[in-house]
OpenMM code with the backbone's topology and positions (N, CA, C; nanometers):
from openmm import Vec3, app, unit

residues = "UNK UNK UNK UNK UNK UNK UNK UNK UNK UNK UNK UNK UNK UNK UNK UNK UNK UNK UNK UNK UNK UNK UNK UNK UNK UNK UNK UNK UNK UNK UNK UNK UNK UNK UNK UNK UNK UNK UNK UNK UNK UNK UNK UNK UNK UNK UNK UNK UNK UNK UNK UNK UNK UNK UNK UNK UNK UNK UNK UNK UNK UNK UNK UNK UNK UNK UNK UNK UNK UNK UNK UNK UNK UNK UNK UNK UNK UNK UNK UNK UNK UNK UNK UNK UNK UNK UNK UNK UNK UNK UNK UNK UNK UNK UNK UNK UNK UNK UNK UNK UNK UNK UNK UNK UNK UNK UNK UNK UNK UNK UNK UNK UNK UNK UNK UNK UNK UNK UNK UNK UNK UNK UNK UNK UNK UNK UNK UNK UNK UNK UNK UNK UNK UNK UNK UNK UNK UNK UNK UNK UNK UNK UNK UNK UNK UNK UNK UNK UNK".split()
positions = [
    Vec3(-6.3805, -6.1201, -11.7370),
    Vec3(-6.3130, -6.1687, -11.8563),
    Vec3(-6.4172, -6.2215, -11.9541),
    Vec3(-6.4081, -6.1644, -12.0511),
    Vec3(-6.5164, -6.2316, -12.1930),
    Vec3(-6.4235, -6.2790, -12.2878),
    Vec3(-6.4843, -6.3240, -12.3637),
    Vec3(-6.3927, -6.3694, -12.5410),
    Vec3(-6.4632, -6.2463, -12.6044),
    Vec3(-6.4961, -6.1228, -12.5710),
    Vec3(-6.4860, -5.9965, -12.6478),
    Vec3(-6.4173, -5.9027, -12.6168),
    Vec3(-6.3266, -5.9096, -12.4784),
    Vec3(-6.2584, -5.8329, -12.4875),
    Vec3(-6.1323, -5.7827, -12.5467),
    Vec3(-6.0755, -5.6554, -12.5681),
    Vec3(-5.9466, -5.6505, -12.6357),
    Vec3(-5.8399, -5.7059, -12.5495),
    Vec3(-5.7683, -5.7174, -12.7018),
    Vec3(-5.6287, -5.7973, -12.6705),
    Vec3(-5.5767, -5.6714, -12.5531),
    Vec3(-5.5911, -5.6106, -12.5459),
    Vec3(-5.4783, -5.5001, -12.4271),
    Vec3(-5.4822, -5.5558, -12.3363),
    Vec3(-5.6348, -5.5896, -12.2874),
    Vec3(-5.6980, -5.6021, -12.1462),
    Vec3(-5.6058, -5.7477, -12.0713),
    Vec3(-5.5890, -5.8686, -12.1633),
    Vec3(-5.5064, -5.9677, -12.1657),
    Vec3(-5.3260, -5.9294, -12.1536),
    Vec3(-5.2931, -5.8270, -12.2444),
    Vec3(-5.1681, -5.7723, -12.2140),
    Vec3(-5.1557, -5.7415, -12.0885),
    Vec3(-5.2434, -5.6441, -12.0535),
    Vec3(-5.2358, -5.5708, -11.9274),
    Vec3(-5.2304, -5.6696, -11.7984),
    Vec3(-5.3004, -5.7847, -11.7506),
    Vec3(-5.3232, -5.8952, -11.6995),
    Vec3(-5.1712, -5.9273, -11.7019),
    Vec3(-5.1324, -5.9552, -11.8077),
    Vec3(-4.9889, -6.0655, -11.8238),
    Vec3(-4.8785, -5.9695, -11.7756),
    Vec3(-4.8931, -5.8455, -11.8224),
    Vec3(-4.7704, -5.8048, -11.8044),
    Vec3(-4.6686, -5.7387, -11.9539),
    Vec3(-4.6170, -5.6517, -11.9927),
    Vec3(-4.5751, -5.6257, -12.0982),
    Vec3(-4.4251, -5.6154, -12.1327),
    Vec3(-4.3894, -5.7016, -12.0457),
    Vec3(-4.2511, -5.7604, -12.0318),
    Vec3(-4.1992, -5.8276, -12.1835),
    Vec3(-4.1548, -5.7866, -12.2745),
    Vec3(-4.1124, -5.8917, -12.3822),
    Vec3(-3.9657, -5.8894, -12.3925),
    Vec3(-3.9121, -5.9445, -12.4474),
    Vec3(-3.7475, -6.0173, -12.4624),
    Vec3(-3.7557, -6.0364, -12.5923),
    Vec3(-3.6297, -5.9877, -12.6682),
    Vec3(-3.6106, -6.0027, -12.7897),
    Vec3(-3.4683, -6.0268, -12.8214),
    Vec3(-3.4402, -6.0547, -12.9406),
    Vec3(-3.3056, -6.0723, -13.0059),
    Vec3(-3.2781, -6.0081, -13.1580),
    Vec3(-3.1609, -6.0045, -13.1730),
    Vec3(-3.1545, -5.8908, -13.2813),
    Vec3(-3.1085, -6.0166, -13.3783),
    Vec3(-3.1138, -5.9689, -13.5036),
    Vec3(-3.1393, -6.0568, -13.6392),
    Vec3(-2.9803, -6.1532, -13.6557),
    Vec3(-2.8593, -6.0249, -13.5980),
    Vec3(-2.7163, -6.1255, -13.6565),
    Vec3(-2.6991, -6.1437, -13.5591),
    Vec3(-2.7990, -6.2254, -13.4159),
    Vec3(-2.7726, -6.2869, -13.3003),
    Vec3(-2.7561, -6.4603, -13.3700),
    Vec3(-2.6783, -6.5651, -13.2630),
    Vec3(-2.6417, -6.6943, -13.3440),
    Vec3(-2.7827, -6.7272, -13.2583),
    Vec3(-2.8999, -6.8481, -13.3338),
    Vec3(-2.9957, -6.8965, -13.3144),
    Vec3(-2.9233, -7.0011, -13.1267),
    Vec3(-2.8217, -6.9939, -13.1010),
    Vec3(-2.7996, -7.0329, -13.0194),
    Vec3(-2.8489, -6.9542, -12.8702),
    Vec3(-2.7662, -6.8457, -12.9163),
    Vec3(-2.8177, -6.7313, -12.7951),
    Vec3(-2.9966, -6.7042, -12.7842),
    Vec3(-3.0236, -6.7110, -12.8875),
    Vec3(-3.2413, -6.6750, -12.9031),
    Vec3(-3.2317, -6.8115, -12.7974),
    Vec3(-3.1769, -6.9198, -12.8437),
    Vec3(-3.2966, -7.0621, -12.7957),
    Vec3(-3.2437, -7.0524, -12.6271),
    Vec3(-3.0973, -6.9542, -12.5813),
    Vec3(-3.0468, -6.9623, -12.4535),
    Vec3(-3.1845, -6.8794, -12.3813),
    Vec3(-3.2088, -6.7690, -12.4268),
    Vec3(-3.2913, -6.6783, -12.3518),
    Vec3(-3.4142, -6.6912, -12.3732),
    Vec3(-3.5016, -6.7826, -12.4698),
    Vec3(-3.5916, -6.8718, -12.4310),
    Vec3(-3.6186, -6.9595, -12.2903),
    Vec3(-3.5110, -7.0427, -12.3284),
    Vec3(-3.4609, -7.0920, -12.1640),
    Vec3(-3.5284, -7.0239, -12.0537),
    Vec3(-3.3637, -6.9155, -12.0790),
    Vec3(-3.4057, -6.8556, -11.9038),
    Vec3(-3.5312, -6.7777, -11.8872),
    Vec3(-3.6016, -6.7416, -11.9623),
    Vec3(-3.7174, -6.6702, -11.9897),
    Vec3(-3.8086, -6.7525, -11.9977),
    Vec3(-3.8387, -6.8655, -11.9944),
    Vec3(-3.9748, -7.0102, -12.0211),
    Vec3(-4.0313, -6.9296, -12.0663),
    Vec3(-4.0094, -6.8767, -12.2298),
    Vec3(-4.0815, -6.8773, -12.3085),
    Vec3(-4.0337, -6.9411, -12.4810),
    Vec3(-4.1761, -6.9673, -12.5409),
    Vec3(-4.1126, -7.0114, -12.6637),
    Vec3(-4.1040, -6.9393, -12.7638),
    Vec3(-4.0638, -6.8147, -12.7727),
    Vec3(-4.0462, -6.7333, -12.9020),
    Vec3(-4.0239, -6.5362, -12.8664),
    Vec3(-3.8937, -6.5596, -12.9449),
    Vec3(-3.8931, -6.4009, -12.9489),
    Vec3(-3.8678, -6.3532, -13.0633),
    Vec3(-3.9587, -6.1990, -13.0606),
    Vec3(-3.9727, -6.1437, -13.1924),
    Vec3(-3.7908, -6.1046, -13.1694),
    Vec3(-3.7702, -6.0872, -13.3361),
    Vec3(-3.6818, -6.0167, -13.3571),
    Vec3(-3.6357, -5.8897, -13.4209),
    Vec3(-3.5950, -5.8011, -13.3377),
    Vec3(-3.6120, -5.6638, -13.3450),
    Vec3(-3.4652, -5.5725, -13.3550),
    Vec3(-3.4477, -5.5061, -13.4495),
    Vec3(-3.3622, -5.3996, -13.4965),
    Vec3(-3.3931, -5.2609, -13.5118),
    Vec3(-3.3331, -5.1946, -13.3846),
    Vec3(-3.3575, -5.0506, -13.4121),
    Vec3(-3.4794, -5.0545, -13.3426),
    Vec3(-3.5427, -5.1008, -13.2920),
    Vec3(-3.7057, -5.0580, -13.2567),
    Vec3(-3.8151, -5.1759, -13.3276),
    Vec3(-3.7452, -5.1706, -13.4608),
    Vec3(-3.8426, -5.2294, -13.5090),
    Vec3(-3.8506, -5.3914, -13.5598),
    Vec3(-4.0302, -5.4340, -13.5372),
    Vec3(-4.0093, -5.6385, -13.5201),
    Vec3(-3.9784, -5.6134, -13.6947),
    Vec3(-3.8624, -5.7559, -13.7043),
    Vec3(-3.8491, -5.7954, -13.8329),
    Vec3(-3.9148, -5.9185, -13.8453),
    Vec3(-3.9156, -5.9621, -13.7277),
    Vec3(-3.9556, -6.1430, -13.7260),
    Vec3(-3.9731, -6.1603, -13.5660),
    Vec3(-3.9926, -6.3439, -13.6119),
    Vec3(-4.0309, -6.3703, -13.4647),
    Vec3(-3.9946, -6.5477, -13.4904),
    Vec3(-3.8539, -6.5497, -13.3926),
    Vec3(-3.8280, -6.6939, -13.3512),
    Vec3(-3.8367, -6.8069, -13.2792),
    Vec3(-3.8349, -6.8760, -13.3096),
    Vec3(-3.9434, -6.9782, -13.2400),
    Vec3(-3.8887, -7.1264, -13.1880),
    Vec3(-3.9255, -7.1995, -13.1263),
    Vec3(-3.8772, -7.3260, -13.1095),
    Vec3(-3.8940, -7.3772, -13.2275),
    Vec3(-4.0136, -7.4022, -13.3000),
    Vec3(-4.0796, -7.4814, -13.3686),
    Vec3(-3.9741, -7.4450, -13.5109),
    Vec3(-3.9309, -7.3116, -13.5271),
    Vec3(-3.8463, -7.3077, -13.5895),
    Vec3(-3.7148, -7.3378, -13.6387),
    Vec3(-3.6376, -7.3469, -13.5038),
    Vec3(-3.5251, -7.4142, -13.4586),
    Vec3(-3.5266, -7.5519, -13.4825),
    Vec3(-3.6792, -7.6448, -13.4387),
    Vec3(-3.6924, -7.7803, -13.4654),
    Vec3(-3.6762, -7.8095, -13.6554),
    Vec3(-3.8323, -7.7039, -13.7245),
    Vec3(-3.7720, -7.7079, -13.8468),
    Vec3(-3.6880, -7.6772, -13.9511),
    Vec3(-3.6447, -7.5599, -13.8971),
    Vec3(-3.5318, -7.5272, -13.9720),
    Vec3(-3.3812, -7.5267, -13.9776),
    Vec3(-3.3303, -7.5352, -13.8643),
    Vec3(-3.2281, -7.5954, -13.8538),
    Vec3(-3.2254, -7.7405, -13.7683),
    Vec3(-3.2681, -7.8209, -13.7113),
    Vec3(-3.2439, -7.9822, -13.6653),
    Vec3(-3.2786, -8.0826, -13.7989),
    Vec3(-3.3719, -8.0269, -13.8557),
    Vec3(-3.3953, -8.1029, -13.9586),
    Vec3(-3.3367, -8.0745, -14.1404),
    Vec3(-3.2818, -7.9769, -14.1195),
    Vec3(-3.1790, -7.9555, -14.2322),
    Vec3(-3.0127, -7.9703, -14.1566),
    Vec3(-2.9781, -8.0458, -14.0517),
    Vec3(-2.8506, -8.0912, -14.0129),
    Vec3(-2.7901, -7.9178, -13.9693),
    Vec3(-2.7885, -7.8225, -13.9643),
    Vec3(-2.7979, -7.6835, -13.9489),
    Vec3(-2.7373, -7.6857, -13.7821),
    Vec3(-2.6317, -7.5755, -13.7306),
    Vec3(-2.5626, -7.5944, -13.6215),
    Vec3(-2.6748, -7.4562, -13.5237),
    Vec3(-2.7070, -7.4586, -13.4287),
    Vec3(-2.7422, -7.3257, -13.3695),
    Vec3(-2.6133, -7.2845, -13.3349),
    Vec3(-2.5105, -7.2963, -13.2869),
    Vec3(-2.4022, -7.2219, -13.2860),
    Vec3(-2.3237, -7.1626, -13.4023),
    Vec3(-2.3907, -7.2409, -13.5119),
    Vec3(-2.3169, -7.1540, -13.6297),
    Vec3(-2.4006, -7.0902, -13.7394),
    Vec3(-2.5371, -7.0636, -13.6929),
    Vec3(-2.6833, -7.0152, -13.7353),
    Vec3(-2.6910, -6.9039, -13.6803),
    Vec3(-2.7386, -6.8121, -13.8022),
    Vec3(-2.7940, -6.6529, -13.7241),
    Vec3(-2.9361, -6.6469, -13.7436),
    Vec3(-2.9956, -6.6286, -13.6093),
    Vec3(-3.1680, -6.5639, -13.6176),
    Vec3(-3.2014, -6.5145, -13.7932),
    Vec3(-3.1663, -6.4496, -13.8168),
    Vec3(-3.2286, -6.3839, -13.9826),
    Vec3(-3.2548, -6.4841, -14.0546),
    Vec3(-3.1316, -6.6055, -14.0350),
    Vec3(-3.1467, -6.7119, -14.1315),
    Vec3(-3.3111, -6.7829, -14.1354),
    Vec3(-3.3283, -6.8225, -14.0004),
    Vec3(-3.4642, -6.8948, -13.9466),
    Vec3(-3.5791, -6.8619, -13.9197),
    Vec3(-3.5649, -6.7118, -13.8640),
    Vec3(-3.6876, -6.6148, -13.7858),
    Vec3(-3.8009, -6.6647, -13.9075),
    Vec3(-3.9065, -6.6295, -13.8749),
    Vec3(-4.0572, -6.6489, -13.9814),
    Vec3(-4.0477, -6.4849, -13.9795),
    Vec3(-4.0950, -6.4468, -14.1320),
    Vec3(-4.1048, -6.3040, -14.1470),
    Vec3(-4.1274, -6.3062, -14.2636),
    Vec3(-4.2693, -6.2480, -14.3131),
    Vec3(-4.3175, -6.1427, -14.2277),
    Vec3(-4.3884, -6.1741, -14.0827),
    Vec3(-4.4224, -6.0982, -14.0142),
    Vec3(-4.4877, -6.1229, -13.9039),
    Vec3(-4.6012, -6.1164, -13.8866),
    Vec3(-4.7154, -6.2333, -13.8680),
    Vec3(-4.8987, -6.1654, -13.8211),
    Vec3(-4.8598, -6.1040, -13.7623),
    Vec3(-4.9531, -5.9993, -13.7300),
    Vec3(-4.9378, -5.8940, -13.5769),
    Vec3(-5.0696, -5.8732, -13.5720),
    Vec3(-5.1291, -5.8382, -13.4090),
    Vec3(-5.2710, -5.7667, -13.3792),
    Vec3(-5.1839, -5.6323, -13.3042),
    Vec3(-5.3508, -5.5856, -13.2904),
    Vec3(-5.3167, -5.4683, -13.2453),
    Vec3(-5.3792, -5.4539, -13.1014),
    Vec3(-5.3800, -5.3773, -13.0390),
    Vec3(-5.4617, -5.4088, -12.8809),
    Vec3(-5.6365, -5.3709, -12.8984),
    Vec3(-5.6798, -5.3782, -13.0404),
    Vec3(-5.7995, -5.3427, -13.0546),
    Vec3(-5.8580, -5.4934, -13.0775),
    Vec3(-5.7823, -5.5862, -13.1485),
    Vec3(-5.8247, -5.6924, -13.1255),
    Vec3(-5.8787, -5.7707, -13.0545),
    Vec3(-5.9868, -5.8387, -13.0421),
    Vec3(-6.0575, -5.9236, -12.9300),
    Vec3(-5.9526, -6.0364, -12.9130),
    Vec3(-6.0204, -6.1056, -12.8193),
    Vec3(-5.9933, -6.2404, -12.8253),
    Vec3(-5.9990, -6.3310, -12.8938),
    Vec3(-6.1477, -6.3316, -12.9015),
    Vec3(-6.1536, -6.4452, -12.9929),
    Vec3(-6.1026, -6.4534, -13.1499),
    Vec3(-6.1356, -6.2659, -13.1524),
    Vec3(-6.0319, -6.2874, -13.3215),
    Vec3(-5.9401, -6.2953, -13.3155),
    Vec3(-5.8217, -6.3095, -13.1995),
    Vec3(-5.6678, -6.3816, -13.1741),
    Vec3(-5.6819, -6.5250, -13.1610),
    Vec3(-5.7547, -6.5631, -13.1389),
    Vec3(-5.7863, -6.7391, -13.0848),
    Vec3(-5.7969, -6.7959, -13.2416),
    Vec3(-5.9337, -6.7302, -13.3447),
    Vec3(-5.9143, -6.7390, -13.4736),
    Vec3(-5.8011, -6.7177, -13.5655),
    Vec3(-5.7233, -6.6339, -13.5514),
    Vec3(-5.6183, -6.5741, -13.6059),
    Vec3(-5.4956, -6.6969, -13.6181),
    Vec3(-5.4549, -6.7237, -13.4864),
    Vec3(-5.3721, -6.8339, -13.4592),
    Vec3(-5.4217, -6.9390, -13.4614),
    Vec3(-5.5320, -7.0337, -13.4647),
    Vec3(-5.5816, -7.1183, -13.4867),
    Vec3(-5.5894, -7.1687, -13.6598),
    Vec3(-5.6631, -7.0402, -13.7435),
    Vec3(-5.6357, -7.0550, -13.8985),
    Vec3(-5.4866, -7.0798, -13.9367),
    Vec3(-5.3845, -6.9763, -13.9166),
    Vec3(-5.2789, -7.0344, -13.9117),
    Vec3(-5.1299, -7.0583, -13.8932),
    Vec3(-5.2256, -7.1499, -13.7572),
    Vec3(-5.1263, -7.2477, -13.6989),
    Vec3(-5.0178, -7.1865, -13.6017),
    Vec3(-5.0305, -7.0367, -13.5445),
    Vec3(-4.9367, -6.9815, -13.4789),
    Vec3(-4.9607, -7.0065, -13.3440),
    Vec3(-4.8546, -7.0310, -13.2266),
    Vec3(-4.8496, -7.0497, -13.1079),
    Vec3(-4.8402, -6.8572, -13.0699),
    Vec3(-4.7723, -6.7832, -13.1341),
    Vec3(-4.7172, -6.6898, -13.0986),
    Vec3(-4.7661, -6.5393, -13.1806),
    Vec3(-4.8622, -6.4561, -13.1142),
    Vec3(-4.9030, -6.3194, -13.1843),
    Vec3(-4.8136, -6.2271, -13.1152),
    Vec3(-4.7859, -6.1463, -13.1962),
    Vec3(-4.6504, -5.9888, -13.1448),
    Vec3(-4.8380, -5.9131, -13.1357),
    Vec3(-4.8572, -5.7931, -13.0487),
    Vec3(-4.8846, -5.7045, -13.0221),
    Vec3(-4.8667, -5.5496, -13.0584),
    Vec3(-4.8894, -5.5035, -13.2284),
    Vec3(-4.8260, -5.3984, -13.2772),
    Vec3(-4.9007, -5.2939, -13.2299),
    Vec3(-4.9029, -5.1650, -13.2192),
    Vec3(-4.9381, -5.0316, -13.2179),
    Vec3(-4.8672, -4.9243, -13.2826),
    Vec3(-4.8617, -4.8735, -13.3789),
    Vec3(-4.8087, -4.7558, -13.4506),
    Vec3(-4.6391, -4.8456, -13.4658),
    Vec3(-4.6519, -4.9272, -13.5407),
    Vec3(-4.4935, -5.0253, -13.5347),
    Vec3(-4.4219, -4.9816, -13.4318),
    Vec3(-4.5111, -4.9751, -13.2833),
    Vec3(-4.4394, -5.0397, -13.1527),
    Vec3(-4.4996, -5.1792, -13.1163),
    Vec3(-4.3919, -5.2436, -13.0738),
    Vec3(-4.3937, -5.3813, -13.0323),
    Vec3(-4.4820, -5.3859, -12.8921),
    Vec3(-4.6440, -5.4063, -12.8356),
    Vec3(-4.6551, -5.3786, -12.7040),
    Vec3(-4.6872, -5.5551, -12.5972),
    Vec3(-4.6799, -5.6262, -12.6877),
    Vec3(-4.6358, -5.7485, -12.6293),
    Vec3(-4.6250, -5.8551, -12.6827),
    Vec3(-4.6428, -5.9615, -12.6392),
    Vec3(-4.6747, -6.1032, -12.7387),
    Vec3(-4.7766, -6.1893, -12.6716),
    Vec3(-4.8443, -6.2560, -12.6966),
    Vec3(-4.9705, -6.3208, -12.6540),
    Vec3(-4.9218, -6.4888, -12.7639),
    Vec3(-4.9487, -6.5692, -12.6547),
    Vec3(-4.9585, -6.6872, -12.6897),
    Vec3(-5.1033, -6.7562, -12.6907),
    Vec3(-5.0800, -6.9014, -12.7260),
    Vec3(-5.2195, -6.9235, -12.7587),
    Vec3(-5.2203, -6.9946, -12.5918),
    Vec3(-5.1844, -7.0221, -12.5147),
    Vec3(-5.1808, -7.0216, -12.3779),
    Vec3(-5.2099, -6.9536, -12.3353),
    Vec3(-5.2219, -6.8129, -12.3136),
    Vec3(-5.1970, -6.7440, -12.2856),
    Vec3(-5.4028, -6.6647, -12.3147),
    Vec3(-5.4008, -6.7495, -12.4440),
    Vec3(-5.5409, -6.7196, -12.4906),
    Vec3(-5.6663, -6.8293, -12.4231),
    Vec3(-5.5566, -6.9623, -12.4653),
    Vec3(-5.6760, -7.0763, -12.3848),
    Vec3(-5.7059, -7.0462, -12.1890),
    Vec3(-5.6436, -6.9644, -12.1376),
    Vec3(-5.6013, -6.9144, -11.9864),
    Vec3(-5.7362, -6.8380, -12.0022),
    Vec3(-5.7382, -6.7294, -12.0874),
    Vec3(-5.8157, -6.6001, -12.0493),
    Vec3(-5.9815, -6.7036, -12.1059),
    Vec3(-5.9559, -6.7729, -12.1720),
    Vec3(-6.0876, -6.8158, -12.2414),
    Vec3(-6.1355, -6.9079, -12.1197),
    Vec3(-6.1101, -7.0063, -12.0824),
    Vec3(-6.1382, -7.0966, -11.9119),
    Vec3(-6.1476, -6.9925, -11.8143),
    Vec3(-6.1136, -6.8750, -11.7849),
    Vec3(-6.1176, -6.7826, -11.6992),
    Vec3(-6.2713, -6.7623, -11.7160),
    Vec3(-6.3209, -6.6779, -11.8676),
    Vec3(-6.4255, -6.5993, -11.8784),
    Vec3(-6.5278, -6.7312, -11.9055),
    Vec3(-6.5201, -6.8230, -11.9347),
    Vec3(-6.6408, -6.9819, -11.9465),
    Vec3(-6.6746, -6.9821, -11.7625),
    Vec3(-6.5559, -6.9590, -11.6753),
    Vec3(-6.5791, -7.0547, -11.5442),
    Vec3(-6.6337, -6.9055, -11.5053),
    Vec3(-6.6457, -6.7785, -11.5416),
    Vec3(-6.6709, -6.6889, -11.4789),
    Vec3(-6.8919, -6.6919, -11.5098),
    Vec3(-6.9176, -6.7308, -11.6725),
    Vec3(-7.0143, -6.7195, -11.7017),
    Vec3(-7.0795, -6.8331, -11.6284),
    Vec3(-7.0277, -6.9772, -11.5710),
    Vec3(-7.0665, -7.0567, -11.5506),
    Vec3(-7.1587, -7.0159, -11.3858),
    Vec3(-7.0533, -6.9491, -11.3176),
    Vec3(-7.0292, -6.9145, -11.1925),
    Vec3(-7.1364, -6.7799, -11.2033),
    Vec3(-7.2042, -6.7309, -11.2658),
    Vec3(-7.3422, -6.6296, -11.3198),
    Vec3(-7.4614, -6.7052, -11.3753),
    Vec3(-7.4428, -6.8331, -11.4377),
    Vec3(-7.5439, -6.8962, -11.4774),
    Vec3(-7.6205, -6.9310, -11.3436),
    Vec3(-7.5072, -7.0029, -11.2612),
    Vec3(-7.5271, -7.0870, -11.0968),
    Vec3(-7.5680, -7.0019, -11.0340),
    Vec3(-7.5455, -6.8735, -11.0047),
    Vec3(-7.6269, -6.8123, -10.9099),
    Vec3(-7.7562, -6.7855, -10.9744),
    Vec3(-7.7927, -6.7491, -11.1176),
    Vec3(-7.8686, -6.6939, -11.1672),
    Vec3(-8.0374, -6.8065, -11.1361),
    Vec3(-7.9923, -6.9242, -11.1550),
    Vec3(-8.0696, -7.0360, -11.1865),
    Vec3(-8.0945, -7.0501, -10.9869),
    Vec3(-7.9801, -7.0334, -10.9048),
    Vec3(-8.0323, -7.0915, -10.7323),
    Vec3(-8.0970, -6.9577, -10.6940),
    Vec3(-8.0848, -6.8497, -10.7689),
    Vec3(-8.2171, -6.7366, -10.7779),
    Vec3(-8.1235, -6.6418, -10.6927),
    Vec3(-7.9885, -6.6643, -10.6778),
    Vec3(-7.8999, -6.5050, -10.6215),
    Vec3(-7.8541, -6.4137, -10.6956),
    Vec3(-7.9154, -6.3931, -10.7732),
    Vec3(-7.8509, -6.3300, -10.9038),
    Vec3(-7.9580, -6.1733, -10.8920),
    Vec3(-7.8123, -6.0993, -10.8986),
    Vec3(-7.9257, -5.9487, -10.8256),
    Vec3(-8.0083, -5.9249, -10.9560),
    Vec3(-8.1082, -5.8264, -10.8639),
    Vec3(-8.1785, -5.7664, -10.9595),
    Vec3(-8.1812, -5.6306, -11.0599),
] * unit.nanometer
topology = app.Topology()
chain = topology.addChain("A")
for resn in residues:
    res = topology.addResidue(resn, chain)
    for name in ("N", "CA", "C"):
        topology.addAtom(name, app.Element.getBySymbol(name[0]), res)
């Protein structure tokens, strides 16, 4: 694991399992299958294709704090859209940058406007402690002199 490898290689690792909701779903049902899914955000997709991508953080600002019902709220209303998207050519670290500038917990995974996963920034800080404890664990042998030749 490096912070140069592509975003796929991280897909591939996780798994390309995603869960979505369609736009005139009530923000009630998105935040249910969050839930059962422990995750915090699904793109939202019609026909194939992402229109958006909903979020807790959304739900917190856009409807709890405008008095707004999730049972009487539809996804379209709230979703964030347009959507960042990478592509699986993307590294890491330019996803770590990407969402860090701004401010996203949550990257969709596009290829030819197919959806091929979502990558969190968890998901990023995971692979990044992976490839530090891996270089660390090459420095240590390198320096007690087991480090092939």
């Amino acid at each position: 694991m490096e912070l140069t490898d592509k975003i796929n290689r991280l897909i591939e690792c996780k798994g390309k399992e995603v869960w979505s909701i369609q736009p005139d779903a009530l923000v009630y049902q998105a935040l249910e299958t969050m839930a059962q899914r422990n995750v915090g955000a699904l793109p939202v997709m019609l026909e194939g294709k992402l229109l958006g991508i909903i979020s807790e953080r959304d739900y917190a600002r856009k409807l709890i704090l405008h008095g707004k019902s999730s049972r009487e709220t539809y996804v379209r209303e709230v979703m964030s859209s347009p959507v960042t998207t990478v592509t699986p050519e993307h590294r890491v670290d330019e996803c770590m940058q990407i969402m860090t500038t701004r401010h996203l917990r949550h990257l969709p995974v596009v290829s030819q406007d197919q959806l091929l996963g979502i990558i969190s920034i968890g998901d990023l800080v995971n692979w990044i402690i992976s490839a530090q404890a891996a270089t660390i664990q090459h420095l240590e042998s390198y320096i007690a002199g087991n480090y092939p030749a």
